[in-house]
N, C-alpha and C positions, 0 to 999 in steps of 0.2 A: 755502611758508615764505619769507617775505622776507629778504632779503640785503642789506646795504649794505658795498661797499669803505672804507674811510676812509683818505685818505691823507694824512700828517699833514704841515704844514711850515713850520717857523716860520723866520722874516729875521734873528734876530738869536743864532743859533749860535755859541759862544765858542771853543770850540778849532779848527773848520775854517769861516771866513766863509761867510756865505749856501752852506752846500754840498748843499745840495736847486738851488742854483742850478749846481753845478759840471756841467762836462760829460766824459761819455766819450765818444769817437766822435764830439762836435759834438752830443751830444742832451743838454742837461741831464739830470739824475737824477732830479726830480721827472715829466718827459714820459715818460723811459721808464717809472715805475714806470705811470703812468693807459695807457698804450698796454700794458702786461703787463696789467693789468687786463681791457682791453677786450677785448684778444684773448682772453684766457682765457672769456670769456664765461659766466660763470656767476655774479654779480650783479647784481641787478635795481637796483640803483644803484650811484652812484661819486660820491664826493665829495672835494675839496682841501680839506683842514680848514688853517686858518690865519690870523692875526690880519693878514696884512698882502696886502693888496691888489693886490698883484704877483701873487700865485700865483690870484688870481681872471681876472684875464685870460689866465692860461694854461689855466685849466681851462677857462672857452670857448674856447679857441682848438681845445683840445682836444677838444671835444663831449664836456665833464663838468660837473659839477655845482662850487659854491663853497661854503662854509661859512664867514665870515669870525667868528672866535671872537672875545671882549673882546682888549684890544690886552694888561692884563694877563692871560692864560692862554699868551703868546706869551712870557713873558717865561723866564730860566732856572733861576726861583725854584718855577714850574708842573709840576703834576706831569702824566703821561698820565691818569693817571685822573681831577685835573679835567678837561680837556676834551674827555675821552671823556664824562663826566657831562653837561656842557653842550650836547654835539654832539647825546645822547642824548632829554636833555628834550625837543627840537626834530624830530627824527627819527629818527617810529616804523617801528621793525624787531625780526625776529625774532632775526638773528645778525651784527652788526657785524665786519667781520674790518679788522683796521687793518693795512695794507699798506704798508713802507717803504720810502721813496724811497732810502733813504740801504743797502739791500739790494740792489744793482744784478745782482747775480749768483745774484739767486733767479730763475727762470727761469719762463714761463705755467707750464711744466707741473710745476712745484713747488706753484703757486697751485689748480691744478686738484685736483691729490690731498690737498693741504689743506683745501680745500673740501670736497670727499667725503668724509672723511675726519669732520669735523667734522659735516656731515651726517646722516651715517649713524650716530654715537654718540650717546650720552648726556650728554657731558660740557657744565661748562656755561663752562668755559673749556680754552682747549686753544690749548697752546706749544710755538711752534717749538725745538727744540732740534738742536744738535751733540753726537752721542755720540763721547764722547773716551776711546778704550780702552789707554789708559797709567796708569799710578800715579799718583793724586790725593794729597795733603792739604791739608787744615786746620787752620790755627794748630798747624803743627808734629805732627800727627795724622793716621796713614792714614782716607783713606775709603772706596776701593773695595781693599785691599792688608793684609795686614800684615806686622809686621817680622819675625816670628818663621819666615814662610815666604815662600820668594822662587817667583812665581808668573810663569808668561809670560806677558806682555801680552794674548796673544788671547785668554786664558781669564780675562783679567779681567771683571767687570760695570761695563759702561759708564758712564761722569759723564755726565751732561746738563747741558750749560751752555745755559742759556737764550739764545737769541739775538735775539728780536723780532722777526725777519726779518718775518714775519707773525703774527698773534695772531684768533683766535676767542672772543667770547662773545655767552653768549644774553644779549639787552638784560634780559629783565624779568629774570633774576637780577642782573645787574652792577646795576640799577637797586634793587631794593630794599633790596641790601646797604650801596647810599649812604643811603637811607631810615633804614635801621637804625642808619646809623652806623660800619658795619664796612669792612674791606677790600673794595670791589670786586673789584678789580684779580684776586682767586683766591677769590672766593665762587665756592659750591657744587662740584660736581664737575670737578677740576681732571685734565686729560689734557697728554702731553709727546708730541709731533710729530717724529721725529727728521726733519732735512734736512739735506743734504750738506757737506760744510766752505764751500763756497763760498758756498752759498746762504746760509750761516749768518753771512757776512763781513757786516760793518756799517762804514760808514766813520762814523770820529770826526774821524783827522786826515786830514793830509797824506800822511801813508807810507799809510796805508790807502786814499784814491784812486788810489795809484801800483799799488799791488796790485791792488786789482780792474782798470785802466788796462790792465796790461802780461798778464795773462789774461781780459780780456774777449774779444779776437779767438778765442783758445782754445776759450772756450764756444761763441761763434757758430759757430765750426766742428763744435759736437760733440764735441770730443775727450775729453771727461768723460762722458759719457754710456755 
């Protein structure tokens, strides 16, 4: 079963500048994410998906692969699932897992049991999630709770809030559903991945670099583990 990493990253980022370029520790975020890759060792490729040719020299510098997508798919009008589409027509695989840079505290071994995980199921897409065992609503509406009985937290059923951290699909579904017309992005058999609050962290802005920033030494240490 073929494998391809995809790691996606575009230059012109609106709320946190080039932050695939930002660094923790002195390593950008886009290196660490293809060095998590590599070491996790269980993709039979890796690619830097991205319109701007900055991120092509680091992926050789890296010993990975480049994808340089149209310069419009880079823009912040594009959705993942065009150029997931685009990446796809061009290379053929069995299960693309798009891998984020911008997930700095999902760790190999997050990457590993997602993969296996994916693997060894059926589904034909499968998302990372944070399960959040507190009292949810919507538009003013319980969803895992209600008002008439007050419930303790731990016996709640868990929210999945989706995170992107990492994402699985098998190409020929994602593929024909573009065919058809329909949604990709959760054609056919859709599975939820739970992974840990940290792993789950995604930076957008500023406060959220500073966060991953001031507990990355924490992880490196193990201390969540």
């Amino acid at each position: 079963m073929n494998s391809i990493a995809m790691i996606p990253a575009r230059m012109g980022s609106q709320r946190l500048a080039k932050k695939n370029m930002r660094e923790i520790e002195g390593i950008p975020l886009i290196v660490r994410a293809i060095r998590k890759c590599k070491q996790a060792g269980v993709f039979d490729e890796i690619w830097v998906n991205s319109e701007h040719p900055a991120f092509g020299d680091i992926a050789v510098a890296e010993g990975v692969r480049f994808h340089q997508r149209p310069e419009n798919l880079g823009n912040n009008q594009a959705t993942s699932e065009q150029y997931i589409t685009e990446f796809l027509k061009k290379h053929i695989c069995d299960i693309i897992y798009q891998v984020h840079s911008i997930a700095p505290l999902l760790t190999v071994e997050d990457i590993c049991r997602f993969v296996s995980h994916m693997q060894t199921s059926n589904f034909d897409c499968l998302l990372s999630v944070e399960e959040i065992q507190i009292e949810c609503a919507f538009r003013g509406q319980p969803v895992n709770f209600i008002f008439s009985e007050k419930t303790n937290s731990q016996n709640l059923e868990p929210v999945q809030r989706v995170c992107w951290s990492i994402t699985g699909w098998r190409a020929s579904t994602f593929l024909s559903a573009v065919r058809a017309g329909e949604c990709a992005t959760y054609a056919g058999k859709v599975g939820f991945y739970p992974i840990s609050r940290l792993a789950a962290h995604v930076i957008k802005t500023e406060a959220d670099l500073l966060f991953a920033e001031a507990l990355f030494p924490l992880l490196e240490r193990g201390a969540f583990r």
